[in-house]
PLY file of the C-alpha trace (Angstrom):
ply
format ascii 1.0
element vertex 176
property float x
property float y
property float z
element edge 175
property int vertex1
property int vertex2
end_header
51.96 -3.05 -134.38
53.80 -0.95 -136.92
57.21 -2.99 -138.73
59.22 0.45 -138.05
58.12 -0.15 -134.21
60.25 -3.94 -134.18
63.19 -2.26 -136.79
63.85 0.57 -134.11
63.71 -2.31 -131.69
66.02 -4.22 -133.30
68.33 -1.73 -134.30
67.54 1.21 -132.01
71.07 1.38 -130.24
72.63 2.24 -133.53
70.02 4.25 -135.18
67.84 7.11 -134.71
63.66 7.15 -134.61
63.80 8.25 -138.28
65.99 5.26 -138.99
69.44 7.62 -139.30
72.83 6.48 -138.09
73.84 7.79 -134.65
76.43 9.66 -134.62
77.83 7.76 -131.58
77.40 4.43 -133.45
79.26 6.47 -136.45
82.59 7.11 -133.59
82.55 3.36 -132.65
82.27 1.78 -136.09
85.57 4.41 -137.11
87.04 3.45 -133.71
86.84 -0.41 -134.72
88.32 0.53 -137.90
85.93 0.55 -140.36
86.33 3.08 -143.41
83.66 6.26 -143.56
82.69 4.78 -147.05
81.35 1.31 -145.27
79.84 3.10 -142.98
77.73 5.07 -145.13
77.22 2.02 -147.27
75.65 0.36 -143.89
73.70 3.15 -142.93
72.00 3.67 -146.45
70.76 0.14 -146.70
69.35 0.31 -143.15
68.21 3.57 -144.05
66.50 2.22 -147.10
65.26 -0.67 -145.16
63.78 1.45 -142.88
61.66 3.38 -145.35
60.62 0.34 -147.09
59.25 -0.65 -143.49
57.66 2.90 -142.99
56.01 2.80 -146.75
54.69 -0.62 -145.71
53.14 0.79 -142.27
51.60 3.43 -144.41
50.13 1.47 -147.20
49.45 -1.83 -146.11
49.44 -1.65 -142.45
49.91 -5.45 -140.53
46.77 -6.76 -138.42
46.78 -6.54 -135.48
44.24 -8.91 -133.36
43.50 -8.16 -129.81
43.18 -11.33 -127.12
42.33 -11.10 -124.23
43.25 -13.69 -121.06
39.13 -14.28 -121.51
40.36 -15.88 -125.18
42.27 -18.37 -123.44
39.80 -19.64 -120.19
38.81 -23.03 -120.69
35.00 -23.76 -121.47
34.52 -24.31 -118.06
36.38 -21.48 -116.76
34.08 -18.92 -119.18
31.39 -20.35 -117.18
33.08 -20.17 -113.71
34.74 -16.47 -114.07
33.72 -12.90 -115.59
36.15 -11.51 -118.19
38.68 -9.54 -115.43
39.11 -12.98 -113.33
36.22 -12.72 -110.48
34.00 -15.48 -110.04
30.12 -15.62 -111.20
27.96 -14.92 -108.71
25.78 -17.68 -110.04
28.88 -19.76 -109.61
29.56 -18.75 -106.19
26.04 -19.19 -105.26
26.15 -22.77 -106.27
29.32 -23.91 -105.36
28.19 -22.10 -101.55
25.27 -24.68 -101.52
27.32 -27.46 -102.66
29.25 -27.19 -99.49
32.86 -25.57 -100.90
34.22 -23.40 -98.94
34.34 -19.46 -99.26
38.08 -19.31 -98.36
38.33 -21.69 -101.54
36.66 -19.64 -103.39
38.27 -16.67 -102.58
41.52 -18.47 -103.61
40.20 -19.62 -106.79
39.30 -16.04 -108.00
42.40 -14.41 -106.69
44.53 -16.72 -108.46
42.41 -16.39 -111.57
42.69 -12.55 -111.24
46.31 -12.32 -110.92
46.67 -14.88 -114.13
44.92 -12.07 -116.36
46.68 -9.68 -114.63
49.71 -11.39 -115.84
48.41 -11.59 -119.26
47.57 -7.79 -119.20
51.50 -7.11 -118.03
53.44 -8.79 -120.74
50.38 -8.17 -123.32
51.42 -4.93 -122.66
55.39 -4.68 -122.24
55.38 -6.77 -125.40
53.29 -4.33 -127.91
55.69 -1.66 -126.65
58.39 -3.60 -128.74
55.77 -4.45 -131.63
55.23 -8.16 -130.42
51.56 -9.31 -130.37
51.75 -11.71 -127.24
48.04 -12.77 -127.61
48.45 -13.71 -131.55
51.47 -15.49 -130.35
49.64 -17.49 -127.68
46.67 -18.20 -129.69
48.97 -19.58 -132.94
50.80 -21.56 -129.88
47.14 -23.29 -129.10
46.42 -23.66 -132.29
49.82 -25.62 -133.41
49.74 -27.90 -129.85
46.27 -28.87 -131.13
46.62 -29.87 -134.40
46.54 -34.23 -135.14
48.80 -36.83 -135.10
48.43 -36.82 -138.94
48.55 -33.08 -139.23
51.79 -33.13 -137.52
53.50 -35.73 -139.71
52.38 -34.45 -142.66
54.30 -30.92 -141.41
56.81 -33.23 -140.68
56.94 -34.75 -143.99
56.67 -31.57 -145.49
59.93 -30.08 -143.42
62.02 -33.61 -144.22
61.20 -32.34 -148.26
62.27 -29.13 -147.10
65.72 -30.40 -145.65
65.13 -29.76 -142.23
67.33 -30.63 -139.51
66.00 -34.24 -138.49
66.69 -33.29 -134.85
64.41 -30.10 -134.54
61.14 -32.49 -135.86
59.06 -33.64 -133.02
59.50 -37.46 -134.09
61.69 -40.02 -133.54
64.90 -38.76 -136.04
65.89 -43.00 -135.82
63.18 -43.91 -137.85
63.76 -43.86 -141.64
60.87 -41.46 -143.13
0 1
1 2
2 3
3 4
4 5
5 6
6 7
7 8
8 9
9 10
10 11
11 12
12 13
13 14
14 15
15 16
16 17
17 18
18 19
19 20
20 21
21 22
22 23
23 24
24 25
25 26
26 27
27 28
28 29
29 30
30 31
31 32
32 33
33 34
34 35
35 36
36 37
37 38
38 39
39 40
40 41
41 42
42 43
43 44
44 45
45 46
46 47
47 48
48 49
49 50
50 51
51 52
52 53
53 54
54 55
55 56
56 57
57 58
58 59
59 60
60 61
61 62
62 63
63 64
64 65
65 66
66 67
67 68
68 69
69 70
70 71
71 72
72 73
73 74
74 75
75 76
76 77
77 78
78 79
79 80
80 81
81 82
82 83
83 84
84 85
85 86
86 87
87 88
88 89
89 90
90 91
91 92
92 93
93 94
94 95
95 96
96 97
97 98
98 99
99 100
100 101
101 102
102 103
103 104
104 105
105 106
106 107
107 108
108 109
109 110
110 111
111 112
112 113
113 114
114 115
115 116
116 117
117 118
118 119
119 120
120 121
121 122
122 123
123 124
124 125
125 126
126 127
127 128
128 129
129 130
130 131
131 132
132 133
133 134
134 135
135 136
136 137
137 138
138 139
139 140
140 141
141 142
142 143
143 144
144 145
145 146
146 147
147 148
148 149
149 150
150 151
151 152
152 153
153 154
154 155
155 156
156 157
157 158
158 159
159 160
160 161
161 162
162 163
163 164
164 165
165 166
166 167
167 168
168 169
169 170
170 171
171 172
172 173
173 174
174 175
């Protein structure tokens, strides 16, 4: 998703598409009493920040991967469960001559479907605002399964980097 996408985001009740002041952000700023010389000052450098954005779109435009809820099914679930949620018929067949009920399986793939649904929804509703909810989910994964000694060595790393003890995910007590 484009960087001017998340800047009008950010800063779209005070600014135009084109990354101008509005003119009713211009009456409220005077109204709070600032002078018309800050005020163009402000809307210059957002201005300016803007373009910078807009030449980086244009000339070195961010990736953008695509996941899908497939990404995240478990091993077994890829082997249980098509792409959009329904079960295998292979799957079905099986689990029929295992003895499992249809009604269960019914309930397995509707609840499956409306998971990817879900997905689908605020996959969606978040690319409007230039968030990339399945590169976001996937770095999630990734993080919660790195190792014990991956995570102290982050850790080790942050305490060089003055972190705040209390945001590391070990005990702050013990002397590092």
């Amino acid at each position: 998703m484009s960087r001017t996408k998340r800047w009008i985001n950010m800063n779209g009740k005070e600014f135009n598409p084109d990354g101008t002041l509005k003119a009713e952000a211009r009456l409220q700023m005077l109204s709070e009493g600032m002078s018309e010389e800050a005020i163009d000052d402000y809307a210059q450098r957002l201005k300016e920040e803007f373009d910078e954005w807009k030449r980086l779109d244009e000339t070195s435009p961010e990736p953008w991967p695509v996941f899908t809820a497939y990404d995240f099914f478990t091993p077994t679930e890829k082997q249980q469960f098509n792409p959009d949620g329904s079960l295998k018929p292979e799957y079905r067949e099986s689990e029929l001559a295992r003895g499992t009920s249809e009604n269960w399986l019914d309930e397995m793939e509707r609840r499956k479907k409306l998971e990817v649904d879900n997905y689908n929804r605020v996959s969606a509703r978040k690319a409007q605002v230039g968030i990339n909810f399945g590169e976001q989910e996937m770095n999630r994964l990734l993080a919660t399964n790195r190792t014990y000694l991956e995570r102290r060595k982050q850790m080790e790393q942050d305490l060089r980097n003055f972190e705040e003890t209390s945001s590391l995910p070990f005990d702050p007590d013990i002397p590092w």
